[in-house]
C-alpha positions in Angstrom: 0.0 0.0 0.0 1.3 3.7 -0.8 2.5 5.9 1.8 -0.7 8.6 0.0 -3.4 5.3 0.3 -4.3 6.8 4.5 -3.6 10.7 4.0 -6.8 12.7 4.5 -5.9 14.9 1.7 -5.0 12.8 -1.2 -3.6 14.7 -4.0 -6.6 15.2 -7.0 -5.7 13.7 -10.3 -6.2 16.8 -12.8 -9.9 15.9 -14.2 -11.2 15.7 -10.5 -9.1 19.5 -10.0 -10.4 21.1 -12.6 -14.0 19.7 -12.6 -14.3 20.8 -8.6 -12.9 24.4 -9.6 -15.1 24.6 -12.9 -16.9 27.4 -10.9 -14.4 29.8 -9.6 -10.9 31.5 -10.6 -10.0 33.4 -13.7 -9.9 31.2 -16.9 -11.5 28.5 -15.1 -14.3 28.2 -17.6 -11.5 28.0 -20.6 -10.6 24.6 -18.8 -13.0 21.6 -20.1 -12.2 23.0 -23.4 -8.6 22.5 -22.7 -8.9 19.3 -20.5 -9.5 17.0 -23.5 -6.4 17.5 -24.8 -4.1 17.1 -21.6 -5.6 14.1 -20.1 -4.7 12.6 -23.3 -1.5 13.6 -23.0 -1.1 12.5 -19.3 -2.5 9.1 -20.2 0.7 8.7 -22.7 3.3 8.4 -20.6 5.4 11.3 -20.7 8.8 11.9 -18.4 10.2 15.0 -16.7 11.5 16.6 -19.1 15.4 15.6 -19.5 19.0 17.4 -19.0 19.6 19.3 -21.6 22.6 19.1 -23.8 25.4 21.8 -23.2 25.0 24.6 -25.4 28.4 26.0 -26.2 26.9 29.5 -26.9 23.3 30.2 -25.6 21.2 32.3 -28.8 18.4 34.0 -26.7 15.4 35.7 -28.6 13.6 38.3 -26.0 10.2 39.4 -25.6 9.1 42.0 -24.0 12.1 44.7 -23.7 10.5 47.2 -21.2 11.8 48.1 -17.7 12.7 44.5 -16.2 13.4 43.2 -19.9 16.1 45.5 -20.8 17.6 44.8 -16.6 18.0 41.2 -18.1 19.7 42.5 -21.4 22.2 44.8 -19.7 23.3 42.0 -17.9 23.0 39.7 -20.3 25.0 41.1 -22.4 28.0 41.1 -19.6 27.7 36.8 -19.8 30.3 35.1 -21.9 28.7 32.6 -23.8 25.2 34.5 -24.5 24.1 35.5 -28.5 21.1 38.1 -28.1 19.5 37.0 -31.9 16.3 39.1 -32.2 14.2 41.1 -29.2 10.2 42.0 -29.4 7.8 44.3 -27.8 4.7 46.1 -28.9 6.5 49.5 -28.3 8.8 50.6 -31.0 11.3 52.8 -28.3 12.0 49.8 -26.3 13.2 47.4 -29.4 15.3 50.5 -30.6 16.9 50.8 -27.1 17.4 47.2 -26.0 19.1 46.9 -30.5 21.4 50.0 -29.1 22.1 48.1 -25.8 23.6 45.6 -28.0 25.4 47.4 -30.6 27.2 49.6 -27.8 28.3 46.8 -25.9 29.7 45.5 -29.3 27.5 43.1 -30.2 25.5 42.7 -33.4 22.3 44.2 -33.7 19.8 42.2 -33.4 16.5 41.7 -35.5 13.5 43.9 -34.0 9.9 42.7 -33.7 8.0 45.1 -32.8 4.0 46.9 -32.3 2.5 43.4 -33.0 1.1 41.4 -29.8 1.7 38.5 -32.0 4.8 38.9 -32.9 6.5 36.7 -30.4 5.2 33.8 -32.3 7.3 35.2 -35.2 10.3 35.2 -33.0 9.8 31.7 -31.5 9.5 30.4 -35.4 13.0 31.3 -35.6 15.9 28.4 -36.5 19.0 30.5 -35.1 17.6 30.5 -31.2 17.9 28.1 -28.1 16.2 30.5 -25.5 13.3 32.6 -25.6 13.1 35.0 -22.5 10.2 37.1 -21.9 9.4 39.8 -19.1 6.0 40.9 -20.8 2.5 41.5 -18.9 1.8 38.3 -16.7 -1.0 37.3 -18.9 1.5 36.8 -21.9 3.7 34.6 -19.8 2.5 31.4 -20.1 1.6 32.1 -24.2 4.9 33.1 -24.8 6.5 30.5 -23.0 4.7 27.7 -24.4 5.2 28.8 -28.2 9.0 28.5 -27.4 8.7 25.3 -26.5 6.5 23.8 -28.9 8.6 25.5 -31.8 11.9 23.6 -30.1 13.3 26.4 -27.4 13.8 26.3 -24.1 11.6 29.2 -22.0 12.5 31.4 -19.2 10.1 34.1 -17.4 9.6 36.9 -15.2 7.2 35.9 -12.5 4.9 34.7 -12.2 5.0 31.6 -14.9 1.3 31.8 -15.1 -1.8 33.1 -13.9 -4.8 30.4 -13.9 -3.9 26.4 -13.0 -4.9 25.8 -16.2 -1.7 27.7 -17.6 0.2 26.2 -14.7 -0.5 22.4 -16.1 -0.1 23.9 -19.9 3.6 24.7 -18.8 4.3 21.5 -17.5 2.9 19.1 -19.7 4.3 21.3 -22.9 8.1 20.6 -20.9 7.5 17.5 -20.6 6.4 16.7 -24.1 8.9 18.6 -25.7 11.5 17.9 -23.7 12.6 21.6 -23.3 13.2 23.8 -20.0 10.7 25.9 -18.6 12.5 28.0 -16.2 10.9 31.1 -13.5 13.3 33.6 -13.0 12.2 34.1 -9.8 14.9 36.8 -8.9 14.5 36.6 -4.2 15.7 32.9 -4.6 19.7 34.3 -5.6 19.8 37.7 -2.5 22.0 37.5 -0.1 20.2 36.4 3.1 18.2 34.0 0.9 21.1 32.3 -0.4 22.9 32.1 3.5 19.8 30.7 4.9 19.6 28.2 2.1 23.4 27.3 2.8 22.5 27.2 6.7 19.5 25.1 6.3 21.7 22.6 4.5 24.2 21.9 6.8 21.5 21.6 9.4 22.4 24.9 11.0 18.3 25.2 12.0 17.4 21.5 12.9 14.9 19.9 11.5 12.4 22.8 9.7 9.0 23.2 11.3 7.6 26.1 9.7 8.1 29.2 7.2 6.4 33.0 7.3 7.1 35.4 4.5 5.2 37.3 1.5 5.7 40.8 -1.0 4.6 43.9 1.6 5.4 46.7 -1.1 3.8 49.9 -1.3 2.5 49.6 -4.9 -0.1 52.7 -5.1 2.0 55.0 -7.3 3.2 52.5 -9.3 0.0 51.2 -10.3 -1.5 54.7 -11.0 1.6 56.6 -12.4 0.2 56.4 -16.1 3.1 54.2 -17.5 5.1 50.5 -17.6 2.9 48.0 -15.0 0.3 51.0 -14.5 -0.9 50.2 -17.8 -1.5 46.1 -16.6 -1.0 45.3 -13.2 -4.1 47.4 -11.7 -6.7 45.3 -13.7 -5.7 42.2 -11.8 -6.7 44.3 -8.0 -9.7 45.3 -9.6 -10.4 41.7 -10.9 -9.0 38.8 -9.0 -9.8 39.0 -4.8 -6.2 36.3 -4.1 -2.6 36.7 -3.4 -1.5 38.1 -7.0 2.2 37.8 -6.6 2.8 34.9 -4.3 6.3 34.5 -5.5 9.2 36.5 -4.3 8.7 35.3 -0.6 7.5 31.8 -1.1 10.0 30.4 -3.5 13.4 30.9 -0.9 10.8 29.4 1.5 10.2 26.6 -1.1 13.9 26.1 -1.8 14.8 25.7 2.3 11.8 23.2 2.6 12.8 20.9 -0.7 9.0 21.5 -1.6 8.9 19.4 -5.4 12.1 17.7 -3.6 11.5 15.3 -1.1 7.8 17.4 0.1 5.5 19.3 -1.5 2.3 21.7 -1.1 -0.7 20.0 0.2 -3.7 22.3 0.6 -3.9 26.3 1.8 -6.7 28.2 3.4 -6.8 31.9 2.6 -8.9 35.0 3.6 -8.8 38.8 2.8 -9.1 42.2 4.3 -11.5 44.9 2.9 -10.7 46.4 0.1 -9.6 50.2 1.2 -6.5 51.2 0.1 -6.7 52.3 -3.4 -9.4 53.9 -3.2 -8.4 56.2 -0.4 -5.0 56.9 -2.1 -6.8 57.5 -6.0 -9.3 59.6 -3.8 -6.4 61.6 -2.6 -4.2 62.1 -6.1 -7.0 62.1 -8.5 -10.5 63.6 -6.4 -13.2 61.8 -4.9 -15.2 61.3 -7.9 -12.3 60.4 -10.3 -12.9 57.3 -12.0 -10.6 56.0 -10.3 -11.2 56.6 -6.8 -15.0 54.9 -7.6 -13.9 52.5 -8.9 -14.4 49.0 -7.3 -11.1 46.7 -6.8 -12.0 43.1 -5.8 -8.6 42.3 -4.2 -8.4 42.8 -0.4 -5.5 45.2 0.5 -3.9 42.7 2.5 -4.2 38.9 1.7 -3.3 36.2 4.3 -2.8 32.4 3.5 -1.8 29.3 5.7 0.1 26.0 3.7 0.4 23.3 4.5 2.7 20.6 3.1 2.8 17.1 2.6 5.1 16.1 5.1 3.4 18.8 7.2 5.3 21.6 7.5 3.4 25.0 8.3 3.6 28.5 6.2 2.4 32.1 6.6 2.1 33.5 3.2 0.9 37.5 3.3 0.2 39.7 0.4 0.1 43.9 1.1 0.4 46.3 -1.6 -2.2 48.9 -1.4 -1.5 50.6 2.1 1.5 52.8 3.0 4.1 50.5 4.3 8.1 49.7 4.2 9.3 46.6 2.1 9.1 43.4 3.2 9.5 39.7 2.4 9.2 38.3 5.8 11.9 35.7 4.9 11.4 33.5 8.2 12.4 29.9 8.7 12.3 28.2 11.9 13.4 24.9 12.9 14.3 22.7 16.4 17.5 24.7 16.4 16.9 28.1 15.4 15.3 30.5 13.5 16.6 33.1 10.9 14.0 36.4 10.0 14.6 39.3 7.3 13.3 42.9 7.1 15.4 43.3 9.3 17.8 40.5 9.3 18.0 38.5 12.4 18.7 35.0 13.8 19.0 33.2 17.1 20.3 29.6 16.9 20.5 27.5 20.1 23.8 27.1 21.3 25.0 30.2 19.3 22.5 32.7 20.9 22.8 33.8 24.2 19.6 33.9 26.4 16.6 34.3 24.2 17.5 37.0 22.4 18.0 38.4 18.6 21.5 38.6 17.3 21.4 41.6 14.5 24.9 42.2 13.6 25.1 38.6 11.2 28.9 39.7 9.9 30.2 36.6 11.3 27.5 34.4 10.0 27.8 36.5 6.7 31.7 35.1 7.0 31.2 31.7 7.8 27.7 30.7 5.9 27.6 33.4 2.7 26.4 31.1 -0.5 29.6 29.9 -2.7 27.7 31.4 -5.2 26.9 34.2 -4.0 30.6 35.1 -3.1 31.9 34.3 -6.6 29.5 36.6 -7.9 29.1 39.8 -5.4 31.7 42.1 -8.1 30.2 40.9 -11.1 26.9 41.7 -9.7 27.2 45.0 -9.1 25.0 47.5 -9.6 22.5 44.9 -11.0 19.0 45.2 -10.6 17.2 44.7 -7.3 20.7 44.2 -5.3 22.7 42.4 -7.5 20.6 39.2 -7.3 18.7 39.8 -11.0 22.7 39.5 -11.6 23.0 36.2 -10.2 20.1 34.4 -11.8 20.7 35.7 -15.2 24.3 34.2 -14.9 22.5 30.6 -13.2 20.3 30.5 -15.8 22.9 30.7 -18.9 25.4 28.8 -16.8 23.1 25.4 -16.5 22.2 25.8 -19.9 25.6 26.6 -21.1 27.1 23.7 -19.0 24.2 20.6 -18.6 22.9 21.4 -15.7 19.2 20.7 -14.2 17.4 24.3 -13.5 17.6 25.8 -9.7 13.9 26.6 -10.4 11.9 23.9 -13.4 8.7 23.5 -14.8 7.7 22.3 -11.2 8.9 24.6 -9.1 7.2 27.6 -11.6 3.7 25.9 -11.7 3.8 25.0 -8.0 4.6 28.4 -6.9 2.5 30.3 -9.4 -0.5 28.5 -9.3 -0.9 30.3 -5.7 -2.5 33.1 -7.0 -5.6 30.4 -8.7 -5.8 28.6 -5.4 -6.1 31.2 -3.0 -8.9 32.9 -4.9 -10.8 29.9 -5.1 -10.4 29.6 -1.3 -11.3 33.4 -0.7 -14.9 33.0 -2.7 -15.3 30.1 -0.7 -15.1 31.7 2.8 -11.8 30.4 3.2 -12.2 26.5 1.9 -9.5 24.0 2.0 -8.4 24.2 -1.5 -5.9 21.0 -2.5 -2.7 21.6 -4.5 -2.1 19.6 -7.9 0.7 17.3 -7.6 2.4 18.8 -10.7 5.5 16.4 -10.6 2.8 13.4 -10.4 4.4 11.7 -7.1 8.0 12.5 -9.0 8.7 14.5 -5.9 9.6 11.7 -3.4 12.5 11.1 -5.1 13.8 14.0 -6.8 16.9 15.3 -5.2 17.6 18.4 -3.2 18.5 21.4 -5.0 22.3 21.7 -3.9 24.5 24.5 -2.5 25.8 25.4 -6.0 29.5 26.7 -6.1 28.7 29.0 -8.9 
């Protein structure tokens, strides 16, 4: 009998997930068109997608060349090894600038795509590219990402990898079938504490891991009302979806220090929201009461709050807070038999290390004995990247393990697990806070999977 045969909450098979969600979530009603289709394809048999082979020179095609697009350029531009073939947005400016990004650092120039929302499936169709990258809108993520792969590339994405768990099983079983990565660039995973806690939690630093607390707290109003870049997008998602809309900057370290898709794995959440308040208060402020867009009605709560739980039954706090005045904060918490470490700001106490019960909050001497190998080889080539160097970091990973045969620090799993947060909660929210199952995205493959390592860089 099978160690799942006496859990209560038995992972669903993905008919019985999508057939008890039919009702709720964005896209949901796109699903029985889609489901056909992909429990065909689950019935054939299909493997994780393999190691790639080494590419000797990685030839990237990217899409969507605005602000965190032309970040990734500039620094991948600095990585021996990397080709930048051909680049595509719908705004003419930004293909010019990231084309003159290339030429000035002396590369060729390369071919523009440009004011078409379809032109990324030009680019994909291409013969001379391995990678296609893309930073668009979310909602393009998954599209893009899956007409790279289906036209023989491997995909990499801003976060998050997908928006509906519909999309989320689309990525997977399009890796899987075409045997090409599908990577999240999910940028918190390669910062400094995150990578010393990961380091610490390996060599057993915290004991045995009990539970995990952490989350995006970001003051968000202006950017979402300033009249350019994610203004134009990111605001019709609050006044849409009532969920945790970016779950994951604070969840995937948390992930990575658990082995979730590596020995456990989410099980079910529960999640609940405040009133909405926020953005209403702030538009009524900068715009006047009766602006459109201080009456207008945003479904997402100002501050989300969800509870995980995993397989092996580990506990996590997961928050989202954007629409209230506040300071930045992932949380970043991981507590164990031993020890706990907390960010924002950074902290630790670790039995037989701490005296008394107290914080220790100068960390330079667990910066010098636990600091990531990886991150130490990189801190001077990282500088001045975005967001702290650490955009640096995972633009070098990413191009390394392609460029060398390397499994991805973040897969096809890791992008759907995480991402698919945003599609759970909301079901759970319109629910008055239901138990709401996670799909078992690497199909029991998780048991056995190994342990992302402490990678020397």
């Amino acid at each position: 009998m099978s160690d799942q045969s006496n859990h209560v909450n038995q992972p669903l098979n993905r008919r019985d997930f999508l057939k008890r969600s039919a009702t709720a979530g964005l896209g949901t009603a796109l699903g029985s068109m889609y489901l056909a289709g992909c429990s065909q394809m689950r019935g054939m048999g299909f493997s994780p997608a393999p190691i790639a082979k080494p590419l000797d020179v990685v030839r990237i095609g990217y899409v969507g060349v605005g602000g965190m697009g032309t970040g990734h350029v500039y620094n991948l531009l600095k990585i021996e090894g990397v080709e930048i073939r051909a680049v595509c947005d719908i705004v003419e400016k930004q293909v010019a600038n990231a084309q003159k990004l290339c030429e000035e650092a002396g590369k060729p120039k390369p071919d523009g795509y440009c004011c078409d929302p379809q032109g990324y499936l030009k680019l994909c169709e291409r013969e001379d590219l391995d990678l296609v990258y893309t930073a668009t809108p979310w909602q393009f993520h998954t599209p893009v990402c899956v007409a790279a792969m289906k036209a023989g590339k491997h995909a990499a994405t801003e976060v998050p990898a997908a928006i509906t768990t519909e999309e989320c099983w689309e990525l997977v079983e399009t890796s899987e079938k075409t045997g090409k990565y599908c990577n999240m660039m999910e940028n918190c995973c390669y910062g400094r504490s995150e990578l010393m806690v990961l380091n610490m939690v390996r060599k057993g630093l915290f004991g045995e891991l009990l539970h995990g607390e952490c989350g995006y707290l970001h003051d968000l109003r202006d950017i979402k009302f300033n009249g350019r870049g994610e203004s134009l997008w990111r605001t019709a998602h609050a006044i849409k979806r009532n969920a945790n809309l970016y779950p994951t900057h604070g969840l995937g370290p948390v992930a990575q220090y658990m082995n979730i898709n590596r020995g456990d794995r989410f099980d079910y959440l529960v999640s609940m929201s405040s009133p909405s308040r926020g953005l209403n208060v702030y538009c009524a402020e900068k715009f006047g009461p009766d602006s459109p867009q201080a009456r207008q009605k945003y479904a997402c709560g100002d501050i989300n709050l969800s509870l995980i739980k995993t397989y092996n039954g580990l506990t996590i706090y997961l928050v989202h807070d954007c629409n209230n005045p506040r300071p930045y904060s992932r949380i970043n918490m991981i507590q164990g038999t031993k020890g706990l470490f907390m960010d924002y700001p950074p902290r630790i106490h670790i039995e037989g290390r701490t005296e008394g019960h107290d914080w220790e909050e100068k960390l330079d001497k667990y910066y010098a004995e636990f600091d990531h190998p990886l991150y130490k080889r990189m801190v001077d080539k990282s500088k001045g990247a975005g967001h702290g160097g650490m955009d640096f970091i995972e633009d070098y990973r990413l191009i390394q393990c392609l460029r060398t045969g390397q499994p991805m620090d973040q897969d096809v799993y890791d992008a759907a697990s995480w991402s698919v947060v945003t599609s759970l909660t909301e079901r759970s929210v319109a629910n008055r806070s239901q138990t709401v199952d996670f799909p078992d995205f690497t199909r029991g493959a998780w048991k056995t999977r190994p342990p992302l390592g402490i990678i020397e860089g």
